[in-house]
PQR file with spaces between the fields and no chain letter, atoms N, CA, C, O and H, PARSE charges and radii, in Angstrom:
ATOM       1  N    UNK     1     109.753   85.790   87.778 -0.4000 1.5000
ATOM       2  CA   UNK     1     110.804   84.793   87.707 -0.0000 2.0000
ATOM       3  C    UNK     1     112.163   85.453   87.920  0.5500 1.7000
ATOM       4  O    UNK     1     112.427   86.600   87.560 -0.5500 1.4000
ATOM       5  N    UNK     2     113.050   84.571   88.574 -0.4000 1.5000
ATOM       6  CA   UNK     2     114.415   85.124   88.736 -0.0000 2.0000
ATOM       7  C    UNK     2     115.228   85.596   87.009  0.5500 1.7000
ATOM       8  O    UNK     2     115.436   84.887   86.025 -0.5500 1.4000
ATOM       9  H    UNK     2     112.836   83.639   88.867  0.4000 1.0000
ATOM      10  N    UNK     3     115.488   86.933   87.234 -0.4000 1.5000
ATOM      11  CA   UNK     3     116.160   87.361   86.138 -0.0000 2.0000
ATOM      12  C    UNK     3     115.330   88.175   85.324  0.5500 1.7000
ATOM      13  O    UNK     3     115.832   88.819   84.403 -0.5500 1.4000
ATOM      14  H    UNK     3     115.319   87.509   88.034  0.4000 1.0000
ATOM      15  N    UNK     4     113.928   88.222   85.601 -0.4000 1.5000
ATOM      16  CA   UNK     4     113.264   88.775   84.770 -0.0000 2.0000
ATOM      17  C    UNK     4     113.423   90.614   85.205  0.5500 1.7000
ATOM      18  O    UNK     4     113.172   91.357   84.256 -0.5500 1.4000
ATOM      19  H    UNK     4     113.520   87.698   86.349  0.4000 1.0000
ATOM      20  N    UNK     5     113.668   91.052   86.042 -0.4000 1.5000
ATOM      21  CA   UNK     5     113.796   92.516   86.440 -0.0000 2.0000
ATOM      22  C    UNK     5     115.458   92.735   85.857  0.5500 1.7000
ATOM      23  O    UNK     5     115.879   93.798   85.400 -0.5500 1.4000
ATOM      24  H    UNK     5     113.872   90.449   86.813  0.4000 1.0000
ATOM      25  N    UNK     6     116.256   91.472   85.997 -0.4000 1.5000
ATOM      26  CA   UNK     6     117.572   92.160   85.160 -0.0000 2.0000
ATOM      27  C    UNK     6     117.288   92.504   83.308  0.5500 1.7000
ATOM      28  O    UNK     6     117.893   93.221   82.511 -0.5500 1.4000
ATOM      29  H    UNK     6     115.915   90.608   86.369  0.4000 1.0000
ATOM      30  N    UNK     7     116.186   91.678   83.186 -0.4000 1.5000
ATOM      31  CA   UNK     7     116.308   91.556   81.730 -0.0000 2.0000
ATOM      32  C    UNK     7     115.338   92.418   81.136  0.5500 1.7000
ATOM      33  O    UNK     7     115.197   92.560   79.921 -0.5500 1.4000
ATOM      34  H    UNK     7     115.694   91.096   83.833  0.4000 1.0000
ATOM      35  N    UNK     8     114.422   93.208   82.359 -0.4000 1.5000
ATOM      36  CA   UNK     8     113.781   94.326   82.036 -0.0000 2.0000
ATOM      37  C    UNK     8     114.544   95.522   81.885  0.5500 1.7000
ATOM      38  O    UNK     8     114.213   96.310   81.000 -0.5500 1.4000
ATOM      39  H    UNK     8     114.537   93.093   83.346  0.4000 1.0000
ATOM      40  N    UNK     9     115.767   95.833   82.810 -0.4000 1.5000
ATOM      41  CA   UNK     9     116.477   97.302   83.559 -0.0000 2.0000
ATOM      42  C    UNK     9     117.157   96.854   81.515  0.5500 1.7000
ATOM      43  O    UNK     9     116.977   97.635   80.581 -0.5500 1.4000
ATOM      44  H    UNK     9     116.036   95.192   83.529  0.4000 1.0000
ATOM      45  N    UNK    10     117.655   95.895   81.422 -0.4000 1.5000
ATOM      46  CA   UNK    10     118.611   95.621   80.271 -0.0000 2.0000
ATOM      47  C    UNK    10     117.987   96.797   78.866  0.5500 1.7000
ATOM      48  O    UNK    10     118.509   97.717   78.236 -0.5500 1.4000
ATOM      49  H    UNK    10     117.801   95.261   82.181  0.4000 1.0000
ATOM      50  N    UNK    11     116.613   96.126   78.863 -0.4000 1.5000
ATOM      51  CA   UNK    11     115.552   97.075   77.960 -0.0000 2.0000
ATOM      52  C    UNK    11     115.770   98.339   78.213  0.5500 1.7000
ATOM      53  O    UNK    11     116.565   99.063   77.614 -0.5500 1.4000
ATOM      54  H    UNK    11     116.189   95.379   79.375  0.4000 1.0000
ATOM      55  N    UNK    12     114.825   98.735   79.419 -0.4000 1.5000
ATOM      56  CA   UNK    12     114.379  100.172   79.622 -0.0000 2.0000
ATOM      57  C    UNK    12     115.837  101.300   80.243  0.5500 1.7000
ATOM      58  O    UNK    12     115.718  102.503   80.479 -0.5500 1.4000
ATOM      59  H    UNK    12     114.180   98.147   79.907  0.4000 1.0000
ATOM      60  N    UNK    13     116.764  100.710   80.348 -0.4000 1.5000
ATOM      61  CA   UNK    13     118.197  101.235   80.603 -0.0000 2.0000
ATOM      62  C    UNK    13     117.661  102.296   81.492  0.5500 1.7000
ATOM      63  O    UNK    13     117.497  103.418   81.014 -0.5500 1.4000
ATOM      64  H    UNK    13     116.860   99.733   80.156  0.4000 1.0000
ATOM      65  N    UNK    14     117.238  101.956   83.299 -0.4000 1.5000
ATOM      66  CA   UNK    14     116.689  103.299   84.277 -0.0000 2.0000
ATOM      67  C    UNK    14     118.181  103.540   84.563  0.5500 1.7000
ATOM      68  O    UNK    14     119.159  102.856   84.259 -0.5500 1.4000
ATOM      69  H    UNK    14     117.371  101.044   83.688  0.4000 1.0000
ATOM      70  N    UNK    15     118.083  104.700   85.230 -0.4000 1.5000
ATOM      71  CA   UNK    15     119.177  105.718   85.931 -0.0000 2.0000
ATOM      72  C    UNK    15     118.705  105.793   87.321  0.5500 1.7000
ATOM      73  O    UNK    15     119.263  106.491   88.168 -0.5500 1.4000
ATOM      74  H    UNK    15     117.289  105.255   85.477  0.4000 1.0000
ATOM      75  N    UNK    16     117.550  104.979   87.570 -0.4000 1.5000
ATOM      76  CA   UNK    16     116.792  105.339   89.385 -0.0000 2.0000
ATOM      77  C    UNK    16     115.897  103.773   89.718  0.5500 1.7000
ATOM      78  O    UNK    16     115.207  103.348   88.791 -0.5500 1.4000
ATOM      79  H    UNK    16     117.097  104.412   86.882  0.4000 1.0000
ATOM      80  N    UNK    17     115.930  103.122   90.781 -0.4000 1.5000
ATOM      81  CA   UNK    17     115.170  102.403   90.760 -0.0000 2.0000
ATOM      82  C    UNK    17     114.854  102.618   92.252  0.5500 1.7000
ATOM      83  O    UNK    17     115.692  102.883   93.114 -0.5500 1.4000
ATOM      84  H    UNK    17     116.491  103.468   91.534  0.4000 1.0000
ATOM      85  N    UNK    18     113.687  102.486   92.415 -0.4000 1.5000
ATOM      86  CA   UNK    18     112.972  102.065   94.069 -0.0000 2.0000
ATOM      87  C    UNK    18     112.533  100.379   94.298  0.5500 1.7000
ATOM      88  O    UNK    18     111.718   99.723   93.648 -0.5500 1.4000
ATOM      89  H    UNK    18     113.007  102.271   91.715  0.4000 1.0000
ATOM      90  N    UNK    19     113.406   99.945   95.488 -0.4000 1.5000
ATOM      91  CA   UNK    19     112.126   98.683   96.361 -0.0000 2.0000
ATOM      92  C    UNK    19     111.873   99.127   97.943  0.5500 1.7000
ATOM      93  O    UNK    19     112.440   99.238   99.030 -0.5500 1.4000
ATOM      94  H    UNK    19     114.068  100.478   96.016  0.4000 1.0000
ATOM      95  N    UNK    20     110.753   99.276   97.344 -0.4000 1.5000
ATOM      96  CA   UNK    20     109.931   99.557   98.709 -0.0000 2.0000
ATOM      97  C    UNK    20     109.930   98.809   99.674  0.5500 1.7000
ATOM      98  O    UNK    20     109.961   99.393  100.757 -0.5500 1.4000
ATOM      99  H    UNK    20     110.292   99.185   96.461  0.4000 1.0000
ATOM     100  N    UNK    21     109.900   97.446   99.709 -0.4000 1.5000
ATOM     101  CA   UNK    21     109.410   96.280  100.381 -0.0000 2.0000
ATOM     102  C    UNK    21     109.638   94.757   99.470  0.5500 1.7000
ATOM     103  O    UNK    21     109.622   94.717   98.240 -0.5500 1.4000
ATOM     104  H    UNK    21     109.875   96.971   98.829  0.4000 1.0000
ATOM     105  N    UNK    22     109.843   93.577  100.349 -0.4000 1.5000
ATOM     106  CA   UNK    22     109.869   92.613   99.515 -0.0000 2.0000
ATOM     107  C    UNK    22     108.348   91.094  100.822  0.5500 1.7000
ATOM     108  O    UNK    22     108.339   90.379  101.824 -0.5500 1.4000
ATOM     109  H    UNK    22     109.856   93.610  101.348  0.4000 1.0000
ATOM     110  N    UNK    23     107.438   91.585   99.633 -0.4000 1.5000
ATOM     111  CA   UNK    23     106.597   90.962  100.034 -0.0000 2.0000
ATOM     112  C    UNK    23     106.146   89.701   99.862  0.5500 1.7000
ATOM     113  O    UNK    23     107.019   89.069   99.268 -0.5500 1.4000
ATOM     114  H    UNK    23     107.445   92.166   98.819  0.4000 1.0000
ATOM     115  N    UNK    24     105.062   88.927  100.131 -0.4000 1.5000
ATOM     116  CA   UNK    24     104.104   87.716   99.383 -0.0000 2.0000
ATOM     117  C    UNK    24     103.676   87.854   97.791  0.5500 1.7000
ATOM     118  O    UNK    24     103.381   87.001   96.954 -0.5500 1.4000
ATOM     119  H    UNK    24     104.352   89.440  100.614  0.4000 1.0000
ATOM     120  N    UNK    25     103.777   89.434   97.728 -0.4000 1.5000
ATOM     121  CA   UNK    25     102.651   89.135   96.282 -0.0000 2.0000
ATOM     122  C    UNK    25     103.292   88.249   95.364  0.5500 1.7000
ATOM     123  O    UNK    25     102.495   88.196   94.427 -0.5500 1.4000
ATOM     124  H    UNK    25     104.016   90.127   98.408  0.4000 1.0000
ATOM     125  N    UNK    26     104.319   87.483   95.072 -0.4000 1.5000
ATOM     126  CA   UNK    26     104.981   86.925   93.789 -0.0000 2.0000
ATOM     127  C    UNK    26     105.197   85.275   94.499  0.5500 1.7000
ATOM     128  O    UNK    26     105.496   84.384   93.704 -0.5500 1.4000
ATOM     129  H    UNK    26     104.966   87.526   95.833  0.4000 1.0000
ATOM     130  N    UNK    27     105.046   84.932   95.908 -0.4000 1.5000
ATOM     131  CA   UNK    27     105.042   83.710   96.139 -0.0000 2.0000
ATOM     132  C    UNK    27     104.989   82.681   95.607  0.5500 1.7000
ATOM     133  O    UNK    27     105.726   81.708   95.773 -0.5500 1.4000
ATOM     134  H    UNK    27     104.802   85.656   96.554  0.4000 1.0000
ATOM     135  N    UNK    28     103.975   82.822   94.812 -0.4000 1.5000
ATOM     136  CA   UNK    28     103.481   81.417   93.814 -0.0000 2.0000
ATOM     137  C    UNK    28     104.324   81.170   92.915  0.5500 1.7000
ATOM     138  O    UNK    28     104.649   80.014   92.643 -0.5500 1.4000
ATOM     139  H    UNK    28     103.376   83.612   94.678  0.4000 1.0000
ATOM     140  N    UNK    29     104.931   82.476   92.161 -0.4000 1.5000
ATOM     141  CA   UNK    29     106.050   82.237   91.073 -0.0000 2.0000
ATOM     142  C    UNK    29     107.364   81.968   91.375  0.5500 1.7000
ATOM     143  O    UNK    29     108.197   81.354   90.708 -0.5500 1.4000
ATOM     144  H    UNK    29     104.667   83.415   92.382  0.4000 1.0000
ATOM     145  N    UNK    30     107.483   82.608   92.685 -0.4000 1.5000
ATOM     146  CA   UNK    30     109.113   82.341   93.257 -0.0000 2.0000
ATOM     147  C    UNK    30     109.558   81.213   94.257  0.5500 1.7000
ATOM     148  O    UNK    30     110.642   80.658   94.439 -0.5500 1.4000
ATOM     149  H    UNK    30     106.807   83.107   93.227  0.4000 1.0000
ATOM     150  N    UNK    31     107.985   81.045   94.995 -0.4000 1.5000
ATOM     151  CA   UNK    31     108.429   80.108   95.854 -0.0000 2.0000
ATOM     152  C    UNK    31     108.438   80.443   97.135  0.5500 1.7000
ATOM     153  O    UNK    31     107.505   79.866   97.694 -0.5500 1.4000
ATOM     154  H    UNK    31     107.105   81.496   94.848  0.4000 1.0000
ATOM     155  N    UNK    32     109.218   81.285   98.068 -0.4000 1.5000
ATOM     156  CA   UNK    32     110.092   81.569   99.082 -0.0000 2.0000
ATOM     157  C    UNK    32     110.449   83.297   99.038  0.5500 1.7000
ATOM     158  O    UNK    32     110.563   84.059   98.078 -0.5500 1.4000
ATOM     159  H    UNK    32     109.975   81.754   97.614  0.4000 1.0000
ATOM     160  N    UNK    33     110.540   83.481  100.216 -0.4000 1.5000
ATOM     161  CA   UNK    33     110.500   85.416  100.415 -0.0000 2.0000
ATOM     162  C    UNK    33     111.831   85.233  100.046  0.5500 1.7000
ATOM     163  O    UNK    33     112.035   86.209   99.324 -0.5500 1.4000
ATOM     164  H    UNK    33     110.447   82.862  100.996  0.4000 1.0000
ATOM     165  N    UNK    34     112.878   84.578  100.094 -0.4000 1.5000
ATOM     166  CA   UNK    34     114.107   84.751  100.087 -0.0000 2.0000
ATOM     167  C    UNK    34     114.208   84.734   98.557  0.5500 1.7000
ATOM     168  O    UNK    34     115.217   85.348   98.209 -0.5500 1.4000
ATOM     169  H    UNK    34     112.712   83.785  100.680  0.4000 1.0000
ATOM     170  N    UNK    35     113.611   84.312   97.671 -0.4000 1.5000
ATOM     171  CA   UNK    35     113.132   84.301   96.394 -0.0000 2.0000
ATOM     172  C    UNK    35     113.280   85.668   95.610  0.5500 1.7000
ATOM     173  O    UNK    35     113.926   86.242   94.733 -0.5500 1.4000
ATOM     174  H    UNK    35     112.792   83.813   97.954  0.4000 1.0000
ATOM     175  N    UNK    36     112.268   85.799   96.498 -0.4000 1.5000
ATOM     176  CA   UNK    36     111.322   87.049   96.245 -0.0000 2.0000
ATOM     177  C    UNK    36     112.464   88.220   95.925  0.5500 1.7000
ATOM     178  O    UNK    36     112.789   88.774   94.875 -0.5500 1.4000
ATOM     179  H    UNK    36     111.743   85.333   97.210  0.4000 1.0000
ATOM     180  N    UNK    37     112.991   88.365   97.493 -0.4000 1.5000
ATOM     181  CA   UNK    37     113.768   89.293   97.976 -0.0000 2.0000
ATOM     182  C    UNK    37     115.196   89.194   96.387  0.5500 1.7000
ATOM     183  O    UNK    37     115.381   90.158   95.644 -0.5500 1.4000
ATOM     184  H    UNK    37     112.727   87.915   98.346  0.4000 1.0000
ATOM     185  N    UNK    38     115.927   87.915   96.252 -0.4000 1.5000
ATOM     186  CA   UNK    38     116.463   87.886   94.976 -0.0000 2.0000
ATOM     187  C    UNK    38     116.337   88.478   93.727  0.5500 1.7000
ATOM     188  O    UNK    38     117.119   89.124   93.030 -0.5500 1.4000
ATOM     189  H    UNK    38     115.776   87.133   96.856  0.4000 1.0000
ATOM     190  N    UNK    39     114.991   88.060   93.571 -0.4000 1.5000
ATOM     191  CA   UNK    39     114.840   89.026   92.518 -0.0000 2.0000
ATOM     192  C    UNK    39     114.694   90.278   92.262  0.5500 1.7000
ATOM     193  O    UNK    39     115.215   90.912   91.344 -0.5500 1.4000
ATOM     194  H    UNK    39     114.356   87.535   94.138  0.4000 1.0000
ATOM     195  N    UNK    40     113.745   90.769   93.340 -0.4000 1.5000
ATOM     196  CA   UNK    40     113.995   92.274   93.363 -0.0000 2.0000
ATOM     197  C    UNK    40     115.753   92.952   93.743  0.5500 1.7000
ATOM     198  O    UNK    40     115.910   94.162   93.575 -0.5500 1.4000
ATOM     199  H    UNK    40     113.322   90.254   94.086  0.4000 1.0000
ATOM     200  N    UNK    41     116.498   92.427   94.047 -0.4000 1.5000
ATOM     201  CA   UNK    41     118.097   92.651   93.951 -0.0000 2.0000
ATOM     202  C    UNK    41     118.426   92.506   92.363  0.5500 1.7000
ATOM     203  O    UNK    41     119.453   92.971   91.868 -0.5500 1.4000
ATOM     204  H    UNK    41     116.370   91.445   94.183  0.4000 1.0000
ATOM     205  N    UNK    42     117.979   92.192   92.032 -0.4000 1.5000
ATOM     206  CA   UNK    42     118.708   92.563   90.626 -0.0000 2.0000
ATOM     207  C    UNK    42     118.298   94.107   89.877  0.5500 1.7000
ATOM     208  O    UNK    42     118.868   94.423   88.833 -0.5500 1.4000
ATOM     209  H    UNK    42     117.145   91.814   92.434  0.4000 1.0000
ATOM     210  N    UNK    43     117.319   94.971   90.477 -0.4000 1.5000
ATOM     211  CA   UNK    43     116.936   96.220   90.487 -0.0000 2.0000
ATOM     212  C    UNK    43     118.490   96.749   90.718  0.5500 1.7000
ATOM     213  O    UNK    43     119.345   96.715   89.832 -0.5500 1.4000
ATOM     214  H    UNK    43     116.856   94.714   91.325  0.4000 1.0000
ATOM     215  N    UNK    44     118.671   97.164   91.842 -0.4000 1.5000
ATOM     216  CA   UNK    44     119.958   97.890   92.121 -0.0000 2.0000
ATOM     217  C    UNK    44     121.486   97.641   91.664  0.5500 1.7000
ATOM     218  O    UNK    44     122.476   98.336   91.438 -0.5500 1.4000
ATOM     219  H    UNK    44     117.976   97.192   92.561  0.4000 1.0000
ATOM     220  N    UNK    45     121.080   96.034   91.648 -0.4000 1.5000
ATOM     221  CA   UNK    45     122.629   95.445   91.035 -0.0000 2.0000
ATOM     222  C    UNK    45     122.440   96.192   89.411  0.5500 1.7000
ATOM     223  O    UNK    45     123.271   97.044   89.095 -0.5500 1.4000
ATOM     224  H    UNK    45     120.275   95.470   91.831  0.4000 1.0000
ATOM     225  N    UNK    46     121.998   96.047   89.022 -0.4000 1.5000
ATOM     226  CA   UNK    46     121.686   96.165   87.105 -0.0000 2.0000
ATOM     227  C    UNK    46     121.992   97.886   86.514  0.5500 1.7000
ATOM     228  O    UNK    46     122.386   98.263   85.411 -0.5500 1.4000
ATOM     229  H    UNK    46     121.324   95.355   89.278  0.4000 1.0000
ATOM     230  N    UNK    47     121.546   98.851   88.017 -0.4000 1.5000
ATOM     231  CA   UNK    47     121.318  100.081   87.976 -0.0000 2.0000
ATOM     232  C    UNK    47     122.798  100.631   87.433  0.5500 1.7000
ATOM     233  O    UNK    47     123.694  100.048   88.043 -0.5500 1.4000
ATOM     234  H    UNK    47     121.225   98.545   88.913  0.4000 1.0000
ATOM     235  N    UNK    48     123.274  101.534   86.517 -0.4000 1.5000
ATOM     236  CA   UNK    48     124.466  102.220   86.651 -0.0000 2.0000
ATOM     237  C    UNK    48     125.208  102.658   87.647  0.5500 1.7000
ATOM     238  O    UNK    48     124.654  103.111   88.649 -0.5500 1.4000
ATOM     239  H    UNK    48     122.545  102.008   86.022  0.4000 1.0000
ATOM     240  N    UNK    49     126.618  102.598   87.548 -0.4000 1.5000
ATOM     241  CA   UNK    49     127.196  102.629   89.154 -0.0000 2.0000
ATOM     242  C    UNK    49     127.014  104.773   89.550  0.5500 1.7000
ATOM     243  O    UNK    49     126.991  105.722   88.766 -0.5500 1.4000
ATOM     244  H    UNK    49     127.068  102.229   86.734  0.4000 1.0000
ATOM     245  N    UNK    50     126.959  104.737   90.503 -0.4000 1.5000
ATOM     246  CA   UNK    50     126.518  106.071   90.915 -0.0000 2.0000
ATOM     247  C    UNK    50     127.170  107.033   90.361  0.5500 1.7000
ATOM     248  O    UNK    50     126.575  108.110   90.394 -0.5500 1.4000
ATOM     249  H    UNK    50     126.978  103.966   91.139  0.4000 1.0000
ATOM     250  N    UNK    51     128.365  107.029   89.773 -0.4000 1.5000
ATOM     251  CA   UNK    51     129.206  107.976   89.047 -0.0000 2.0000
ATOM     252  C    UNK    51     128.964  108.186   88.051  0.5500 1.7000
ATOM     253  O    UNK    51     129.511  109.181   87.575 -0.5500 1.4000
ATOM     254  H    UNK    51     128.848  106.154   89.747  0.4000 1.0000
ATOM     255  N    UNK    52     127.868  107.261   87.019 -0.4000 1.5000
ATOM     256  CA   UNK    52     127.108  107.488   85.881 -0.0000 2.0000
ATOM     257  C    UNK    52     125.860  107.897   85.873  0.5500 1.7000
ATOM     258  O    UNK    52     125.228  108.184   84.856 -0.5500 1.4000
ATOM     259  H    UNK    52     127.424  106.453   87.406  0.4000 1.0000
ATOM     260  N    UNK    53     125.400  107.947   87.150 -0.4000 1.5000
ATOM     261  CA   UNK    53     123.869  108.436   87.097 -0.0000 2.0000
ATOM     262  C    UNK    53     123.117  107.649   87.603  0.5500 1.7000
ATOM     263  O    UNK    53     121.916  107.883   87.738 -0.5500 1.4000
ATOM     264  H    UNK    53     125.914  107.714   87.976  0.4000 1.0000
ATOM     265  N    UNK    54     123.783  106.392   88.037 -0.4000 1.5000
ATOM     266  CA   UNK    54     122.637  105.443   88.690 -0.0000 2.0000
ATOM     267  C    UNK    54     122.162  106.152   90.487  0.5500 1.7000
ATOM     268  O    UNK    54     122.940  106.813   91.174 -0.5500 1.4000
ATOM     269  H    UNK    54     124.759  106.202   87.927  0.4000 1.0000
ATOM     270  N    UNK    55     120.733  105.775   90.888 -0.4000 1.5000
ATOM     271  CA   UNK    55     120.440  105.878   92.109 -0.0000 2.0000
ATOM     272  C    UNK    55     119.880  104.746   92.140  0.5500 1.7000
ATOM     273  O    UNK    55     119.279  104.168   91.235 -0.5500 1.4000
ATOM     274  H    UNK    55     120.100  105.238   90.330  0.4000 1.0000
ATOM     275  N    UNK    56     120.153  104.304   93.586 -0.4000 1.5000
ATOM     276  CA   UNK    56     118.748  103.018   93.956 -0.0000 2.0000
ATOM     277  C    UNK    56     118.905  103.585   95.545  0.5500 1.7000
ATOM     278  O    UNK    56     119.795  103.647   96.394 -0.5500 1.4000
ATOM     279  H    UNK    56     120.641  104.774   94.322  0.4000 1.0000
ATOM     280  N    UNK    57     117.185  104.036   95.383 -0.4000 1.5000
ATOM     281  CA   UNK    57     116.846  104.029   97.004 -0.0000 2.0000
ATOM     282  C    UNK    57     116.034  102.556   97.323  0.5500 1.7000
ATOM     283  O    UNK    57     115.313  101.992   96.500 -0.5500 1.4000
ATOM     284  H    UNK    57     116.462  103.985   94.694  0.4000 1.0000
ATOM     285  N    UNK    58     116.262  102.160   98.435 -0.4000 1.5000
ATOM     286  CA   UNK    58     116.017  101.201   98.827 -0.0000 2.0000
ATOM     287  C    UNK    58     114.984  101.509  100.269  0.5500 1.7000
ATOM     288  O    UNK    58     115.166  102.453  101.037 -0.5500 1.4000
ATOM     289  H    UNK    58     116.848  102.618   99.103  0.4000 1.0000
ATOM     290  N    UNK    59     114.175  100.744  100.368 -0.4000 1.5000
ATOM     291  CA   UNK    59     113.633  100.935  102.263 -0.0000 2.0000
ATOM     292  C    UNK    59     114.549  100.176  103.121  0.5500 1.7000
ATOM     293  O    UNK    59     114.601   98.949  103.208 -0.5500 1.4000
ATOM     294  H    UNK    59     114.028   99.977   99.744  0.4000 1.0000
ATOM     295  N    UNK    60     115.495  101.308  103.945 -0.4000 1.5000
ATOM     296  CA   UNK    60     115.569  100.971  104.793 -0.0000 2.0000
ATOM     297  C    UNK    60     115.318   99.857  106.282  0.5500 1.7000
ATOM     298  O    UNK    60     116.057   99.037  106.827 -0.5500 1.4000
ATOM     299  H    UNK    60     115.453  102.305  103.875  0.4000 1.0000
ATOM     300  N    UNK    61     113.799  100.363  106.576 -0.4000 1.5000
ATOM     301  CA   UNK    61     113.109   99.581  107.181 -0.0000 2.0000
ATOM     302  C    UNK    61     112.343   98.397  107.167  0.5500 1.7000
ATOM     303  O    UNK    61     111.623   97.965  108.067 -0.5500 1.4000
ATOM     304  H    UNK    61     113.199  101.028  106.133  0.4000 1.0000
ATOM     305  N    UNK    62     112.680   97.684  105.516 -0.4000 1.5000
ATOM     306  CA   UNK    62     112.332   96.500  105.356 -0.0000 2.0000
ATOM     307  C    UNK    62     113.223   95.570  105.218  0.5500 1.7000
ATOM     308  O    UNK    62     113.774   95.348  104.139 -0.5500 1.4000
ATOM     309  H    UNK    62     113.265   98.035  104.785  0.4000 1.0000
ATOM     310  N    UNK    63     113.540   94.713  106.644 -0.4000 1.5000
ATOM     311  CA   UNK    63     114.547   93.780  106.507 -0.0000 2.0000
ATOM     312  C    UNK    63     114.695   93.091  105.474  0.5500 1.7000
ATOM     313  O    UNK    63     115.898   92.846  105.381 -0.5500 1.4000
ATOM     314  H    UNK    63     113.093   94.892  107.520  0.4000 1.0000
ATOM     315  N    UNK    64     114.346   92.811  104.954 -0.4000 1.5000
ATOM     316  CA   UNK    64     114.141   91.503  103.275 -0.0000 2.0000
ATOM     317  C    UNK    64     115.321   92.527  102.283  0.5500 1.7000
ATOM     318  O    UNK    64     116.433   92.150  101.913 -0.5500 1.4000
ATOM     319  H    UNK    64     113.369   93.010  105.030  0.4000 1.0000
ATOM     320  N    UNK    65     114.476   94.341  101.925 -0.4000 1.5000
ATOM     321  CA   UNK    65     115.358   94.881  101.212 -0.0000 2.0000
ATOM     322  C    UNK    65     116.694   95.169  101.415  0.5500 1.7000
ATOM     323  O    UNK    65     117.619   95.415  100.640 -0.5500 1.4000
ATOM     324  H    UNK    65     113.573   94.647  102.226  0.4000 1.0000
ATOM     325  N    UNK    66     116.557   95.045  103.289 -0.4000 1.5000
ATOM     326  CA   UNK    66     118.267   95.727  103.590 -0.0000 2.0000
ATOM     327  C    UNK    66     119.311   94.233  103.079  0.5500 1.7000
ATOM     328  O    UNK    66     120.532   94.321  102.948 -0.5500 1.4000
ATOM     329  H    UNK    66     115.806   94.845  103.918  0.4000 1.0000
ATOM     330  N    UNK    67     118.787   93.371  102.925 -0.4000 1.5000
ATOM     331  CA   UNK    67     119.202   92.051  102.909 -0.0000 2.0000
ATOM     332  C    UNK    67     119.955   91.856  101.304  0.5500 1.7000
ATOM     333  O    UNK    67     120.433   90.770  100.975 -0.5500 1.4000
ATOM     334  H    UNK    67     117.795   93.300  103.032  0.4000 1.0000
């Protein structure tokens, strides 16, 4: 569900996050890749800004993530 990866990073307070890809697997719960792709953005948004230690690598080569 939308918000649920911000309200995880909130918990586990990472310093690094990876999205590999933004796929089908969560369809049913989100609806729409554009969905999809939303929620996994709250990974990098949530991350500490880089001067504190945050990293987010992202794939490149998956249009959805560059998005």
């Amino acid at each position: 569900d939308l918000g649920e990866i911000a309200q995880l990073v909130e918990i586990s307070l990472p310093q690094v996050g990876i999205v590999t890809n933004v796929g089908p697997t969560h369809l049913e719960r989100l609806g729409t890749m554009e969905r999809i792709a939303q929620a996994k953005s709250e990974l990098p948004r949530a991350l500490p800004p880089a001067d504190q230690g945050g990293v987010a690598i992202l794939n490149a080569d998956d249009p959805l993530v560059q998005a």
